[in-house]
C-alpha positions, 0 to 999 in steps of 0.5 A: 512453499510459498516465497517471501521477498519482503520490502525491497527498494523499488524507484520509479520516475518520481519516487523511491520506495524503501523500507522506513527508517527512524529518522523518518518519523518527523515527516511521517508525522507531519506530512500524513500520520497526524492528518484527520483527513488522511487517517480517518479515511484511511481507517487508522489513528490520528496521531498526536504526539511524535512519540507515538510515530516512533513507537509504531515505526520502531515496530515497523522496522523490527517486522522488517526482519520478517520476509512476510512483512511489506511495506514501503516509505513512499518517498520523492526522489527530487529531495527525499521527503517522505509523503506516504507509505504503501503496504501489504495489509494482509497475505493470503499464502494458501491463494498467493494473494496480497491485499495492498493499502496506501496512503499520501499526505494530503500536501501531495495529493492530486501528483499521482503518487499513489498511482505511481507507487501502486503500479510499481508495487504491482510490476516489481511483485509479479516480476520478483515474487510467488504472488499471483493476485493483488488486491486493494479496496476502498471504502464506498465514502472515500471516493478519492482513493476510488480515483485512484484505482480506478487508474491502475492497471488492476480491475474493479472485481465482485465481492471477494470469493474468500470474503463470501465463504468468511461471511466477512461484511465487505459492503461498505468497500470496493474491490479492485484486483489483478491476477499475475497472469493478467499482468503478463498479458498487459505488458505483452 
């Protein structure tokens, strides 16, 4: 039987990784959730009002009762402030397998924060979890989420295997990945 570890703190050089909070709403608001240029790249709403930042943060911290559930506030560790998230989108238990999205407020770009969050999610889960591929795409027309990537310890890869046999259209995104064996073998 495959073990969850749910979201658990994970702090690197720059940053803190944590399970969100209530009192995060204001700054997931202002600082990515109601940025067009964030959100449509990222394939979610924009959101226009700070009742609706509630309403789904109230939903994500329930799920944080859930060991299957992953996803972490991306916070600095300098003053605390909120400036993205990172999560699990889609588990995958019959092949181990994650799918990780992530998005920074657009105020932080260009600081490697996404990268930095990405490669500690990926070291903390090989080393503590029952996962044994991690996976994250982006769309061929965000390029910037392609940089990012393209700087982490994962490999651009083919077309998914599970996507072909699911007939899932996946054109339009570019995979990246990395099995946790590869992982081991990097570290050495």
């Amino acid at each position: 039987m495959f073990r969850h570890i749910g979201t658990q703190t994970i702090k690197t050089e720059r940053l803190i990784l944590r399970k969100f909070k209530c009192d995060d709403a204001i700054e997931v608001y202002n600082n990515w959730a109601s940025n067009p240029n964030i959100q449509l790249d990222y394939g979610e709403p924009v959101y226009s009002s700070m009742e609706q930042v509630q309403e789904f943060l109230n939903k994500w911290i329930l799920n944080y009762e859930d060991d299957g559930f992953y996803k972490w506030a991306i916070n600095l560790k300098e003053n605390h402030v909120n400036i993205g998230q990172i999560a699990f989108c889609r588990v995958y238990e019959e092949v181990a397998t994650a799918e990780i999205e992530y998005c920074i407020g657009e105020h932080y770009w260009g600081n490697r924060y996404a990268l930095e969050a990405l490669n500690a999610v990926i070291e903390f889960m090989f080393f503590n979890s029952d996962f044994n591929k991690l996976e994250a795409y982006h769309r061929k027309d965000n390029p910037k989420s392609g940089r990012v990537l393209e700087k982490t310890i994962m490999k651009r890869v083919p077309t998914v295997r599970r996507f072909e046999l699911s007939a899932e259209n996946t054109d339009s995104e570019i995979c990246y990945a990395i099995t946790k064996k590869e992982f081991i073998k990097n570290e050495k």
